[in-house]
C-alpha positions in Angstrom: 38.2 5.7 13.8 38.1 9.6 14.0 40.5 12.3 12.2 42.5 14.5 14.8 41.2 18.2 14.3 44.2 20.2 12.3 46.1 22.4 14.9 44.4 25.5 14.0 41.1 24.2 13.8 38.5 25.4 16.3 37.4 22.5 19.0 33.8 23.1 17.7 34.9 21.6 14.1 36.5 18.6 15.9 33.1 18.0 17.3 31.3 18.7 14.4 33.8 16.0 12.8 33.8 13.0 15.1 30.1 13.3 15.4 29.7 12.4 11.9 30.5 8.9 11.1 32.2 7.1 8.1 29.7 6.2 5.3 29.0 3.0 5.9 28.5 4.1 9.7 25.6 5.9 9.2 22.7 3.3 9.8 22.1 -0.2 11.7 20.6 -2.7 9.3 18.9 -5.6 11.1 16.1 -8.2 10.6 12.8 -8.1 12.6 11.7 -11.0 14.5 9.4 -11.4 11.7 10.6 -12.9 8.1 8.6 -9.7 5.9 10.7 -6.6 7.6 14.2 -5.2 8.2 14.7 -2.7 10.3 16.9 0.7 9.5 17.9 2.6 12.7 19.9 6.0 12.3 23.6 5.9 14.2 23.0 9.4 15.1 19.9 11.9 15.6 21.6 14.2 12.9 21.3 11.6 9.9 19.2 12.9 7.2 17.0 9.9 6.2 16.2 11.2 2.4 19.9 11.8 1.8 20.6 7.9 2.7 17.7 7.1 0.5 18.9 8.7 -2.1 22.7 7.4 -1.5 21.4 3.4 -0.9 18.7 3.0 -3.5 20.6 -0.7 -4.4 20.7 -1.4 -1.4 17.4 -0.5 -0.6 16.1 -2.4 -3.7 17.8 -5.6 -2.7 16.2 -5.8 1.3 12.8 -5.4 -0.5 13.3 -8.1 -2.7 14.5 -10.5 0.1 12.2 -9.6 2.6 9.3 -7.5 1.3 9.6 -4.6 3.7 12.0 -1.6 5.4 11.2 -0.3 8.5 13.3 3.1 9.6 13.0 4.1 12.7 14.4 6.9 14.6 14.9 9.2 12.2 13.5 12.5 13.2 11.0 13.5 10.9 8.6 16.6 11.8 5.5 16.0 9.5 4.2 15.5 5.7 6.9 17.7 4.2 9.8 15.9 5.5 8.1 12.4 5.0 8.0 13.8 1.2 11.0 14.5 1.0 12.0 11.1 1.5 10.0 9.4 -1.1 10.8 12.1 -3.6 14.7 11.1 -3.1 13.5 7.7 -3.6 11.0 8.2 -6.8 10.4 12.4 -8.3 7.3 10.7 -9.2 4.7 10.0 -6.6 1.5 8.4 -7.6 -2.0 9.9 -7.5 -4.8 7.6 -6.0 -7.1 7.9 -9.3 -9.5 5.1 -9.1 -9.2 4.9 -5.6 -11.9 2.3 -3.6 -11.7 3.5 0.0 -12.0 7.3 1.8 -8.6 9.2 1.9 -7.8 13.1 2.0 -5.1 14.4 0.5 -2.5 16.2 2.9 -0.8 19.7 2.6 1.6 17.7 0.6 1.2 17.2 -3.0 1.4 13.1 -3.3 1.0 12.4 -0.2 -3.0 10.9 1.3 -4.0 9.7 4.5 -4.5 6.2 5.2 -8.0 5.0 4.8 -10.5 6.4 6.5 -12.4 3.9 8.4 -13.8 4.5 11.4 -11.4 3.2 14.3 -13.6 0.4 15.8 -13.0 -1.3 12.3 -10.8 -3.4 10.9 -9.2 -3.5 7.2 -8.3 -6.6 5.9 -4.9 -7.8 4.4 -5.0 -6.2 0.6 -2.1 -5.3 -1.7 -2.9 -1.7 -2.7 -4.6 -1.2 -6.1 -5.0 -5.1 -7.2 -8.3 -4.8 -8.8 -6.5 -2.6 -11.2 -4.2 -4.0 -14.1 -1.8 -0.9 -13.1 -0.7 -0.2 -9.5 2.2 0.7 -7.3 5.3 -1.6 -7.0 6.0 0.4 -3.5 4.3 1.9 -0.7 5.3 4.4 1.9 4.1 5.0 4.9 4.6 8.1 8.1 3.4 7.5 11.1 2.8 11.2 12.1 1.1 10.0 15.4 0.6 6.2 16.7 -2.7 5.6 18.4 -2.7 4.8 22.5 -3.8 1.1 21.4 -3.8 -0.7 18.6 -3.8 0.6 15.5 -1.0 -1.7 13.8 -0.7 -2.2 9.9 -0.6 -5.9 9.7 1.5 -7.4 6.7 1.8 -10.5 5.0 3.6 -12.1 2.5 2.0 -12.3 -1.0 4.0 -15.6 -1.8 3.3 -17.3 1.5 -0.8 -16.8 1.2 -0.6 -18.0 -2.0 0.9 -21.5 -1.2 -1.1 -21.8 2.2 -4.4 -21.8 -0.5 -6.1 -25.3 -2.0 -4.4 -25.8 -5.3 -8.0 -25.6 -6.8 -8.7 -22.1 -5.5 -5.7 -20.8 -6.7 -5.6 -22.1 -10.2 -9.3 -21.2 -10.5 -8.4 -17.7 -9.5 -5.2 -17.4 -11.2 -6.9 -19.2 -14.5 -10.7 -17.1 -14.7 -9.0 -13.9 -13.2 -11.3 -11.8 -11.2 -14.3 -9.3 -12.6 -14.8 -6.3 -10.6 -18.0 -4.3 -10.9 -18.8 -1.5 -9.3 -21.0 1.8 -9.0 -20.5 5.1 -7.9 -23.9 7.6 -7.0 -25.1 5.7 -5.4 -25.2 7.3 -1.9 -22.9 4.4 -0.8 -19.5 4.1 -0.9 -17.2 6.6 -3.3 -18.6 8.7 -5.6 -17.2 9.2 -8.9 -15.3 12.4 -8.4 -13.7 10.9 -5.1 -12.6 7.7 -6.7 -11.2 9.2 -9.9 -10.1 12.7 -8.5 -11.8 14.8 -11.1 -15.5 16.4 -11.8 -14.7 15.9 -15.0 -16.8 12.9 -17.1 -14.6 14.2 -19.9 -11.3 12.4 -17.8 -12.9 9.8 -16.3 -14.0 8.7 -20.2 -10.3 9.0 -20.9 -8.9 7.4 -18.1 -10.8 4.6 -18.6 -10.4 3.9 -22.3 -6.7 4.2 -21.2 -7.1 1.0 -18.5 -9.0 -0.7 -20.4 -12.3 -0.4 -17.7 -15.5 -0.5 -19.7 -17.7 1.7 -18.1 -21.5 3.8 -18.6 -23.5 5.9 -17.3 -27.4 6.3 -16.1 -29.4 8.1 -13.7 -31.1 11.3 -13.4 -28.3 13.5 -14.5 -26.3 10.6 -15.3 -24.7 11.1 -12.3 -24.3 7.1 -11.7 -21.1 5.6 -13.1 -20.4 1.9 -13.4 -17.1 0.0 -14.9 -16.2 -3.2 -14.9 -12.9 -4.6 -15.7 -11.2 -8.2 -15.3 -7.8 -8.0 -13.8 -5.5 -10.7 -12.5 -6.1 -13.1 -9.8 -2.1 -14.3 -9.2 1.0 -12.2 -10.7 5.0 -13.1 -11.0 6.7 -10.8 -9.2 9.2 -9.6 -12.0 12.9 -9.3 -9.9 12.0 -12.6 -7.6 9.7 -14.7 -10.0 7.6 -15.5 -7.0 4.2 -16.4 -7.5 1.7 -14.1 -5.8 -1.7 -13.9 -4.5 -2.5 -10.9 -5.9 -6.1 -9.4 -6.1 -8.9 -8.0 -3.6 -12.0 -10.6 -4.7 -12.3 -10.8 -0.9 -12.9 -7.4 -0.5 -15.2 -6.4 -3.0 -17.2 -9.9 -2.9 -20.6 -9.1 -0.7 -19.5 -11.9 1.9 -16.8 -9.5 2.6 -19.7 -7.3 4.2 -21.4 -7.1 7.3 -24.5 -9.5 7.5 -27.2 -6.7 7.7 -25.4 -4.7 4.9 -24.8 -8.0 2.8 -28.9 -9.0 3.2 -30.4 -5.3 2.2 -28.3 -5.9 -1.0 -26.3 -2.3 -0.9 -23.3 -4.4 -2.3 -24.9 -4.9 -5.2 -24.9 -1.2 -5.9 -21.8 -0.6 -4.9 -19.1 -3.2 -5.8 -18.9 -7.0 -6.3 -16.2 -9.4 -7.7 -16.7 -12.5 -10.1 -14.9 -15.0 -11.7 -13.4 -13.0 -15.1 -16.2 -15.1 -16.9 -18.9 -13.7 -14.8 -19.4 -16.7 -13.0 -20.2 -16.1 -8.9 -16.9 -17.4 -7.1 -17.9 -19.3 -4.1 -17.6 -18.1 -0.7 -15.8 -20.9 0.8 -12.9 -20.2 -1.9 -13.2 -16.3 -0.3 -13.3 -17.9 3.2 -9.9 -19.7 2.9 -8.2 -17.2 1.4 -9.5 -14.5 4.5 -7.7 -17.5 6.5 -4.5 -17.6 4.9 -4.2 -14.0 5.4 -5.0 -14.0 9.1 -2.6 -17.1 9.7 0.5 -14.8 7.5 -0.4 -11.7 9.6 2.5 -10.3 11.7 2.5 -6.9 13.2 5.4 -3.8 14.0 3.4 -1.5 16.5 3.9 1.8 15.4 6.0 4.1 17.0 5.7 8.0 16.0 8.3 9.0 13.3 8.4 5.6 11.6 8.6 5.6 8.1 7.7 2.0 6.5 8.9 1.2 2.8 6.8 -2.2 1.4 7.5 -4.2 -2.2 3.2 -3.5 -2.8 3.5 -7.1 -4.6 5.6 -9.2 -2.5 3.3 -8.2 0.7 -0.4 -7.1 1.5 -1.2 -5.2 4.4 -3.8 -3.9 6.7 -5.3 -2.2 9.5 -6.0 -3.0 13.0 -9.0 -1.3 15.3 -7.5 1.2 17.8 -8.2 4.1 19.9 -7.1 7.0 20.7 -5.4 9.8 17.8 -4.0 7.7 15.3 -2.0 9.7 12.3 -0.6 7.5 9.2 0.1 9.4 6.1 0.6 7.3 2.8 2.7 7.5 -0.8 2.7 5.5 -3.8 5.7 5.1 -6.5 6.8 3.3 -9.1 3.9 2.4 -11.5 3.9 -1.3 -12.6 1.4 -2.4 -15.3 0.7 -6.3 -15.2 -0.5 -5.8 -18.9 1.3 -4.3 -21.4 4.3 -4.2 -19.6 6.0 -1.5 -17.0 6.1 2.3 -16.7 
């Protein structure tokens, strides 16, 4: 339904008037072919999609928790500073990547990193973002400034789903021992220090880890080599759904999550390595079936340039495909959720 313009109103106004539609006009919600994602189209070019955000945070809020993930498409977004925008209507606080584990650059934006950056013949395997820590993001944001010519998806899978696909055995002997991550920075491989914790400071990097509970030390010449270790949670309960969830990245920094020739020189063992929260080795065939149950969860949205992508971090894991060609995806983090000692 549209308003007749008033008799002395100009015919431009009555355009300006019907082209705007009712409130609850404003966006198509629909369901992907696959279970994880909905997907948010505008009803005209002109809607602004961080104004809806801020309008439909509820709404928003209750699509996560059924399916896991929002997909908005359409919306015209120009670059970093818009995509910003967005999450700032969502959260004023976006999240820094302290204690980081892979290569990123932040953009002009303040809060706002590229995706990881691993060289495009590679994949990266299904993770939710910061599980080896006992704090991390409840939601992730994602721009795609520029999809690549082939390939080049980020894979997602549901959290809940891998979790009941694995032996009852591996997941109680995760989700009972937890999961010790060790690793070392200085090394010449992998992050240094200063990369992972955003600082050149050993001053904050002494503080932030007394604050996390991440025993850490120091050694080299210079004692410029860092090493912490920290046991963290191998399965969470997702606190709106009560889902249980696989939640933890021992199959990433386990050294059978490494190339053969890298795995046999032993660099791993430098650089990071996950065991059993007793310090026991966890076997590789536990490892090996949960890599499966990810693969068989995988689906896949192709990227199309302007998407913005809104994921519950907990109820689903995600990834990266190879691809070719320039490939531009920009990344936020909100909404810090401690799985000890509670929420912030």
């Amino acid at each position: 339904m549209t308003c007749s313009p008033s008799p002395g109103a100009p015919a431009s106004a009555a355009r300006r008037r019907i082209a705007v539609p009712g409130p609850q006009d404003l966006v198509s919600i629909s369901d992907s072919p696959h279970a994880i994602v909905s997907l948010i189209h505008p009803a005209t070019s002109s809607v602004d999609l961080a104004a809806w955000v801020a309008s439909n945070r509820l709404r928003l809020e209750s699509l996560l928790s059924h399916r896991g993930a929002v997909l908005f498409r359409g919306f015209r977004l120009a670059g970093p500073a818009e995509f910003h925008q967005v999450v700032e209507a969502w959260s004023p606080n976006l999240l820094t990547y302290t204690y980081g584990s892979t290569p990123r650059s932040r953009s002009s934006v303040a809060g706002v990193y590229t995706s990881t950056e691993y060289p495009a013949d590679q994949s990266i395997p299904q993770h939710n973002e910061m599980s080896y820590a006992r704090a991390w993001p409840r939601n992730l944001w994602f721009f795609c400034h520029k999809a690549a010519s082939a390939g080049g998806a980020t894979p997602l899978s549901s959290s809940s789903k891998v979790a009941a696909r694995l032996t009852r055995s591996t997941l109680r002997c995760l989700a009972d021992r937890g999961v010790l991550y060790v690793r070392r920075y200085g090394t010449g491989f992998d992050l240094n220090w200063q990369q992972a914790f955003e600082t050149d400071s050993r001053s904050d990097v002494a503080s932030f880890c007394r604050e996390q509970g991440i025993e850490f030390a120091w050694s080299g010449d210079g004692a410029d080599v860092l090493q912490t270790s920290q046991v963290c949670q191998a399965v969470v309960e997702h606190p709106v759904t009560g889902a249980e969830l696989w939640f933890n990245q021992a199959h990433l920094f386990h050294s059978s999550a490494l190339a053969g020739e890298v795995e046999d020189h032993g660099q791993l063992e430098f650089t990071r390595q996950a065991f059993l929260g007793d310090g026991e080795p966890i076997p590789t065939e536990m490892l090996d079936e949960v890599r499966a149950a990810y693969v068989a969860e995988s689906v896949r949205e192709p990227w199309q340039d302007g998407d913005v992508l809104l994921i519950d971090n907990m109820l689903v894991a995600h990834g990266r495909d190879p691809y070719s060609g320039p490939r531009r995806v920009l990344v936020a983090m909100t909404d810090e959720y401690r799985g000890i000692g509670g929420t912030t």
